[in-house]
PDBQT receptor file of N, H, CA, C and O in Angstrom, charges set to zero:
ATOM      1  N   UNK A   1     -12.933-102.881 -72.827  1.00  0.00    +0.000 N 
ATOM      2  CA  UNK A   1     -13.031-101.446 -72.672  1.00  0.00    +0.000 C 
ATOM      3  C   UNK A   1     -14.401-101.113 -72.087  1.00  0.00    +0.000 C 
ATOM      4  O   UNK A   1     -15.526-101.510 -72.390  1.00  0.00    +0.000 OA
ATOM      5  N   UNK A   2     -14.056-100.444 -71.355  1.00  0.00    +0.000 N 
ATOM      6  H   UNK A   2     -13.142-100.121 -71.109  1.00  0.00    +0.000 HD
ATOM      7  CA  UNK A   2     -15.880 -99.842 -70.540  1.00  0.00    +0.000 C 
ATOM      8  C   UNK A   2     -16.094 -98.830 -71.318  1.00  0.00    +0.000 C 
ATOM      9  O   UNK A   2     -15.287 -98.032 -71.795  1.00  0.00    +0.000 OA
ATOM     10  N   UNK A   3     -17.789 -98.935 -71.477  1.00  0.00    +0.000 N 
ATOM     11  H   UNK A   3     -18.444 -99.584 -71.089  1.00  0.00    +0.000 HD
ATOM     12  CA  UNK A   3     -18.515 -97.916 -71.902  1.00  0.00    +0.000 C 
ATOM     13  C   UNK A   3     -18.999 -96.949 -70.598  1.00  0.00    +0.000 C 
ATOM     14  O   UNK A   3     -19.252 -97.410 -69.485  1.00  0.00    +0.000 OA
ATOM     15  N   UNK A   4     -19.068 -95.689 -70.915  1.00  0.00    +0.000 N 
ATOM     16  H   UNK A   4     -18.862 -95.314 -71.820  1.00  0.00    +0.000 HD
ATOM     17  CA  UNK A   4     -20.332 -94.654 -69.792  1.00  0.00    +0.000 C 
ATOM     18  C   UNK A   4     -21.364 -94.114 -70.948  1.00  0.00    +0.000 C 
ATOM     19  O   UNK A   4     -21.284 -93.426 -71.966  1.00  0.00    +0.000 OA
ATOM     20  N   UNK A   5     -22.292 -94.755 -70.278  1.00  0.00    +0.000 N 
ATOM     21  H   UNK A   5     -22.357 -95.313 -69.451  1.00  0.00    +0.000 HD
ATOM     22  CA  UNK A   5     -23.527 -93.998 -70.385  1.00  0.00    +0.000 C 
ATOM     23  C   UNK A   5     -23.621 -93.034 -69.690  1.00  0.00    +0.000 C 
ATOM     24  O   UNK A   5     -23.828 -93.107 -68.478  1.00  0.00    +0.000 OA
ATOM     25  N   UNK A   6     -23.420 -91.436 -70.643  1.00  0.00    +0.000 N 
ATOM     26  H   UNK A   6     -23.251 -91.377 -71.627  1.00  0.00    +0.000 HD
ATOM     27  CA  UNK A   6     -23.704 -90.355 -70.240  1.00  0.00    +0.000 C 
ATOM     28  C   UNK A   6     -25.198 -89.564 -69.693  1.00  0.00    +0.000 C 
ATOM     29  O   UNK A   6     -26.046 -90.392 -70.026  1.00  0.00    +0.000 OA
ATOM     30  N   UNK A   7     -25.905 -88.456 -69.063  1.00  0.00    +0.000 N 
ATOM     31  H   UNK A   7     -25.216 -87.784 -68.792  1.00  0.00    +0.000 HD
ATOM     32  CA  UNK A   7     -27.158 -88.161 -69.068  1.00  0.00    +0.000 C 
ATOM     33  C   UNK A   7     -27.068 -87.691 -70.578  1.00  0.00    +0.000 C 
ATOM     34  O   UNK A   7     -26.095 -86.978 -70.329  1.00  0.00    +0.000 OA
ATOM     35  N   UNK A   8     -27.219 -87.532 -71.639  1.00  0.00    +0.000 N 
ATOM     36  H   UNK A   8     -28.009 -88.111 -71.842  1.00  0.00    +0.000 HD
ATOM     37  CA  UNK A   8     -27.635 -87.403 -72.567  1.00  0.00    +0.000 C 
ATOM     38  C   UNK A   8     -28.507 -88.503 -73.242  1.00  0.00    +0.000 C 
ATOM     39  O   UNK A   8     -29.516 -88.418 -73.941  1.00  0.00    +0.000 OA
ATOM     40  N   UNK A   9     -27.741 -89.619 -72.773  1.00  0.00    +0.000 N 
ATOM     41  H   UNK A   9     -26.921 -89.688 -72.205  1.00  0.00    +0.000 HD
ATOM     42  CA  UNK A   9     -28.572 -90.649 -73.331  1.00  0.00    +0.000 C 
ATOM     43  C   UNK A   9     -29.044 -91.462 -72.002  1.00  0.00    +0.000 C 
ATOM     44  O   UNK A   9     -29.013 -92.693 -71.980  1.00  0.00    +0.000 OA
ATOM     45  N   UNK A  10     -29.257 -91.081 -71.462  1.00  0.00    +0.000 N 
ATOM     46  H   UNK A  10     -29.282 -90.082 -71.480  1.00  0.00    +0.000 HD
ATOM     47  CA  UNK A  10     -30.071 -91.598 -69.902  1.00  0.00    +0.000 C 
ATOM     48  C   UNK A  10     -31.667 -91.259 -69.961  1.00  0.00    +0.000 C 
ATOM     49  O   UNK A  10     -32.197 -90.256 -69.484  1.00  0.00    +0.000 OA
ATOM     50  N   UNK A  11     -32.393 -92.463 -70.746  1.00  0.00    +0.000 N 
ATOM     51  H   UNK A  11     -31.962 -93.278 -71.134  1.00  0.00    +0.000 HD
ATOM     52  CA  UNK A  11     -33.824 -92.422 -70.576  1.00  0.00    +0.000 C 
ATOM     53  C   UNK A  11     -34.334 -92.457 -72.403  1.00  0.00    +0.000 C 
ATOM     54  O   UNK A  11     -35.489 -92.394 -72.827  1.00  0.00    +0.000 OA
ATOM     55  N   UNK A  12     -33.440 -92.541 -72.970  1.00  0.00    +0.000 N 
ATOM     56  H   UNK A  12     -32.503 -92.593 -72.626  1.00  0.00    +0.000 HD
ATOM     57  CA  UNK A  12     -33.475 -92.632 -74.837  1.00  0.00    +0.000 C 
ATOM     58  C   UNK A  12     -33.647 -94.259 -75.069  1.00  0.00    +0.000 C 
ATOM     59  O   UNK A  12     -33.073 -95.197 -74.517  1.00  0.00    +0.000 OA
ATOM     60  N   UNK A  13     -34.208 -94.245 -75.640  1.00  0.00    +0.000 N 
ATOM     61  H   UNK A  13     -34.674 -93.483 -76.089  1.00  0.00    +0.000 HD
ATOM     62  CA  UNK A  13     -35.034 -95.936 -75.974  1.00  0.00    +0.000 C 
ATOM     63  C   UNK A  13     -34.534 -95.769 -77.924  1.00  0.00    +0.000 C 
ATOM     64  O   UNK A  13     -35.458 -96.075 -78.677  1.00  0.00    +0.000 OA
ATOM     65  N   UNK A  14     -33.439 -95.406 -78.498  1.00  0.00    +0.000 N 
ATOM     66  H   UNK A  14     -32.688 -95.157 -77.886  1.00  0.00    +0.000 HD
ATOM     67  CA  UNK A  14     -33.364 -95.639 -80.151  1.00  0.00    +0.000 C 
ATOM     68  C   UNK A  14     -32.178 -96.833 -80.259  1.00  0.00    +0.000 C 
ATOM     69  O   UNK A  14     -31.771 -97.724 -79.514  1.00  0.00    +0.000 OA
ATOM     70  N   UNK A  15     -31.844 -96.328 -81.658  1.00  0.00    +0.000 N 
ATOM     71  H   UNK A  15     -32.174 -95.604 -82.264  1.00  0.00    +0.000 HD
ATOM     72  CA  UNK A  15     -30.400 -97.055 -82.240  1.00  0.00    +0.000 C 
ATOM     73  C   UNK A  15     -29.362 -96.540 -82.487  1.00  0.00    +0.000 C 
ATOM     74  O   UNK A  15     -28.329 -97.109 -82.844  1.00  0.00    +0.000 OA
ATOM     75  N   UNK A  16     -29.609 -94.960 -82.254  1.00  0.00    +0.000 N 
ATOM     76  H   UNK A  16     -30.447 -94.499 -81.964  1.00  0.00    +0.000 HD
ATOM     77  CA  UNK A  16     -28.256 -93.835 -82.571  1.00  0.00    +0.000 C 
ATOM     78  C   UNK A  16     -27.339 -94.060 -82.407  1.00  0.00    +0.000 C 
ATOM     79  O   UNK A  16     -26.526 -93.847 -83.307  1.00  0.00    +0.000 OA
ATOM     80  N   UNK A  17     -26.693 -94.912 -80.535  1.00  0.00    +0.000 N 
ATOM     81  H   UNK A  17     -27.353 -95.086 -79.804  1.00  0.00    +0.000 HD
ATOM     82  CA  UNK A  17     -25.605 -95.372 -80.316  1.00  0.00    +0.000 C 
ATOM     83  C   UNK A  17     -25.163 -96.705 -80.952  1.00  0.00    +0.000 C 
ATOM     84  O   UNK A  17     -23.959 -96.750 -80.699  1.00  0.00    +0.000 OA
ATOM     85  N   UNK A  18     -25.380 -97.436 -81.406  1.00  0.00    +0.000 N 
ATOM     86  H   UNK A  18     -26.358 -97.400 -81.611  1.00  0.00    +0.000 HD
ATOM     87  CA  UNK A  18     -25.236 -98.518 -82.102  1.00  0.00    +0.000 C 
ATOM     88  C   UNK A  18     -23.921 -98.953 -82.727  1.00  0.00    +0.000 C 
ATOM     89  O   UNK A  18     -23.339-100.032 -82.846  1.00  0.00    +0.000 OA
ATOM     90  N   UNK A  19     -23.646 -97.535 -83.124  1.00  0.00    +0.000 N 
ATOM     91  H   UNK A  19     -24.119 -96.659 -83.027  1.00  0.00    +0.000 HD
ATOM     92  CA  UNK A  19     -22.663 -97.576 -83.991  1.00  0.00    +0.000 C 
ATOM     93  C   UNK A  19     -21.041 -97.530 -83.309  1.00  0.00    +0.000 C 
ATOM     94  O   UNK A  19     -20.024 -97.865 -83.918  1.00  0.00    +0.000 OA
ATOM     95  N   UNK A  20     -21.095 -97.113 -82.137  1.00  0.00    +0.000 N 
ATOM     96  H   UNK A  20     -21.921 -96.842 -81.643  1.00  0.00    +0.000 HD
ATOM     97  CA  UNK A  20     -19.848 -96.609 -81.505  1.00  0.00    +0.000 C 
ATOM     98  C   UNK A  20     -20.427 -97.922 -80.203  1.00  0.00    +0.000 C 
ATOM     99  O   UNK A  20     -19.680 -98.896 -80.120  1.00  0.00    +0.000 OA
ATOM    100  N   UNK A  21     -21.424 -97.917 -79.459  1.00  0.00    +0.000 N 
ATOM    101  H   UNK A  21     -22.031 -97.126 -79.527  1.00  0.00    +0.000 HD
ATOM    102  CA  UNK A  21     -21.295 -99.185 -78.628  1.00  0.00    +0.000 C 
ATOM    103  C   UNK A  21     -22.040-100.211 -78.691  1.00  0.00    +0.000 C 
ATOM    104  O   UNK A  21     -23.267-100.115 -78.743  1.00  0.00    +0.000 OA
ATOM    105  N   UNK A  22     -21.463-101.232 -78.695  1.00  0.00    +0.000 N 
ATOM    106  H   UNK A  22     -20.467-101.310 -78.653  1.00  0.00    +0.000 HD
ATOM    107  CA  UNK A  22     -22.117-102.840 -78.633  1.00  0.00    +0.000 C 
ATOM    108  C   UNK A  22     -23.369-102.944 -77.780  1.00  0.00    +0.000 C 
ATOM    109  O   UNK A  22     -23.589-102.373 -76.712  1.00  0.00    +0.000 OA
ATOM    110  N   UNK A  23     -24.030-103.657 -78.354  1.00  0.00    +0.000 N 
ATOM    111  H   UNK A  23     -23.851-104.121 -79.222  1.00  0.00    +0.000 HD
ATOM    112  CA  UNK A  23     -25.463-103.378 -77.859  1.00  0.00    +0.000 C 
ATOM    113  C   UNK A  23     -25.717-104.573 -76.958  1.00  0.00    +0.000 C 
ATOM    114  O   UNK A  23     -26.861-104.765 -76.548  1.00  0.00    +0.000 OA
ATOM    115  N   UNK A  24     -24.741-105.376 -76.629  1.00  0.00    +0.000 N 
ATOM    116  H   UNK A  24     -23.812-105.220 -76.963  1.00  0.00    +0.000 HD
ATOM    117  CA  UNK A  24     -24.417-106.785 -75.797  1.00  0.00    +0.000 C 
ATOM    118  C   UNK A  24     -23.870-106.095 -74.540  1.00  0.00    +0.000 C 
ATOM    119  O   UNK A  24     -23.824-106.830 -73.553  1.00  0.00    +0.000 OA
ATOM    120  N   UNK A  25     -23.427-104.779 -74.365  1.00  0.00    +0.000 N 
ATOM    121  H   UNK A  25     -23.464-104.182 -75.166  1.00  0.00    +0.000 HD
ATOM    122  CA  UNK A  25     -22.816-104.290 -73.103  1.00  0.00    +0.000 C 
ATOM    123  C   UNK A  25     -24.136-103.403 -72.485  1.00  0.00    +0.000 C 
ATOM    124  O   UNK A  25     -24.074-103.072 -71.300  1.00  0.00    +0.000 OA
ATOM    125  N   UNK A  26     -25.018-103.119 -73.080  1.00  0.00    +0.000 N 
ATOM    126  H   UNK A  26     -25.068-103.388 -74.042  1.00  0.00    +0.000 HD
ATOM    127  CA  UNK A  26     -25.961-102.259 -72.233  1.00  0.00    +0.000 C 
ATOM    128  C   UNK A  26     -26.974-103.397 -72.004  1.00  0.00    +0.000 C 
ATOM    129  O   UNK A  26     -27.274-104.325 -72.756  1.00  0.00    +0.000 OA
ATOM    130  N   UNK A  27     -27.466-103.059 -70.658  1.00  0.00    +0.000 N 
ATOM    131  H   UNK A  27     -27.222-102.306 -70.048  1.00  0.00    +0.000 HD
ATOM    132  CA  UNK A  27     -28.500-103.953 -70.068  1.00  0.00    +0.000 C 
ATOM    133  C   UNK A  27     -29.343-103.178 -69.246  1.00  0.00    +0.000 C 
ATOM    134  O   UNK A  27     -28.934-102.592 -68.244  1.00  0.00    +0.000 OA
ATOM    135  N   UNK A  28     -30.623-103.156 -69.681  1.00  0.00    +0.000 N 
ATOM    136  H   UNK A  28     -30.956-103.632 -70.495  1.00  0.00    +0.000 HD
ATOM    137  CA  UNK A  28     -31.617-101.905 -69.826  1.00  0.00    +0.000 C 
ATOM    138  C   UNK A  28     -32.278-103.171 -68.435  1.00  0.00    +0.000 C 
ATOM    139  O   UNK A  28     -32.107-104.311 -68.002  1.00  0.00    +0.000 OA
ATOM    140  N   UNK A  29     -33.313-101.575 -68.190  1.00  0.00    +0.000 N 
ATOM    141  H   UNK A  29     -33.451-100.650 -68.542  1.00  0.00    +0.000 HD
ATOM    142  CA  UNK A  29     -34.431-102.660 -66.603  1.00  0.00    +0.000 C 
ATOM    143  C   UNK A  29     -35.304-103.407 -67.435  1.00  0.00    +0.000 C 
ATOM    144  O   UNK A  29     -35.733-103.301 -68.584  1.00  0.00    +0.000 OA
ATOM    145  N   UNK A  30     -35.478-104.491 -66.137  1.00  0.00    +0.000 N 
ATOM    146  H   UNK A  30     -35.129-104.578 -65.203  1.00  0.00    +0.000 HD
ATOM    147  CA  UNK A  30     -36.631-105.718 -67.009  1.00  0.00    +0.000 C 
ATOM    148  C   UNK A  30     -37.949-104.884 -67.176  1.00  0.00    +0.000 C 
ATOM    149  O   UNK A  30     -38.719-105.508 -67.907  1.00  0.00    +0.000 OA
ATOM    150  N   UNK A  31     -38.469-103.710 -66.760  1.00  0.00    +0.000 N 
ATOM    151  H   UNK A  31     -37.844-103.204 -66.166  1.00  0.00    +0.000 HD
ATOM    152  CA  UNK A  31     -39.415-102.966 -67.100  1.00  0.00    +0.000 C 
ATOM    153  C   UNK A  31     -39.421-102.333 -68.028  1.00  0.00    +0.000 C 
ATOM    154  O   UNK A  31     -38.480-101.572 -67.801  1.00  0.00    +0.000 OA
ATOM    155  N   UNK A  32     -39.660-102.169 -68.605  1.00  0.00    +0.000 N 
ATOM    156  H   UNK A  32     -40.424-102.787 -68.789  1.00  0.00    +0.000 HD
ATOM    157  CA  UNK A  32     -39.117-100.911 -69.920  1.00  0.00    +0.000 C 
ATOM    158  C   UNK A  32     -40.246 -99.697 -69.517  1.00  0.00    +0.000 C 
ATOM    159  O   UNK A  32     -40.048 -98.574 -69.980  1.00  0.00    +0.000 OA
ATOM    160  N   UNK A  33     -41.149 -99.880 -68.857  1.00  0.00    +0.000 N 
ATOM    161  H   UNK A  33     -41.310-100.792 -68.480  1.00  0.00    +0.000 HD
ATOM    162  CA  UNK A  33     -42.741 -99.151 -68.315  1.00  0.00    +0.000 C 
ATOM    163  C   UNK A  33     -41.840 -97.579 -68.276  1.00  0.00    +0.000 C 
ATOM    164  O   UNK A  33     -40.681 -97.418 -67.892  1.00  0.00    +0.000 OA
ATOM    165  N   UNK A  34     -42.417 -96.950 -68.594  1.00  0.00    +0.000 N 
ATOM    166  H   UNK A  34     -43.358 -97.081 -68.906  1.00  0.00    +0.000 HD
ATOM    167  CA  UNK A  34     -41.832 -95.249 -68.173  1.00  0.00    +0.000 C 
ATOM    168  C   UNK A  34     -40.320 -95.452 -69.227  1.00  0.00    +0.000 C 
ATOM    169  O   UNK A  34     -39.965 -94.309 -69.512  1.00  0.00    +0.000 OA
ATOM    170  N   UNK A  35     -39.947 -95.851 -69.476  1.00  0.00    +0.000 N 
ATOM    171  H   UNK A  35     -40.236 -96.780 -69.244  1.00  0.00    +0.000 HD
ATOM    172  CA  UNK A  35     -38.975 -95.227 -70.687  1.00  0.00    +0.000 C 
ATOM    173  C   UNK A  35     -38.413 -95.219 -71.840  1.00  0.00    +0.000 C 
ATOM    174  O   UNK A  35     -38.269 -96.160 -72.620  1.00  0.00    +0.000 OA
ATOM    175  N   UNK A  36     -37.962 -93.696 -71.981  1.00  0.00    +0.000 N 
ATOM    176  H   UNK A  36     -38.079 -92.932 -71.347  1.00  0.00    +0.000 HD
ATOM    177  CA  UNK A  36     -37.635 -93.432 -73.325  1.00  0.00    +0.000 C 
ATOM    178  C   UNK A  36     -38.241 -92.176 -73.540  1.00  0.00    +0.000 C 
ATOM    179  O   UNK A  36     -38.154 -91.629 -74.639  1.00  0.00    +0.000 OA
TER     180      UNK A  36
């Protein structure tokens, strides 16, 4: 099943989503510099 990352959570660095999506399907930039 695909996830969307909505703009609500576009630029949020927590654990809120955790619970509803697998944290093995999001793959954040090798920079983390500027976000959140």
């Amino acid at each position: 099943m695909p996830y969307t990352i909505c703009e609500p959570c576009v630029g949020t660095c927590d654990t809120a989503c955790v619970d509803v999506c697998p944290v093995d399907c999001i793959h954040g930039p090798i920079s983390t510099d500027g976000s959140g």
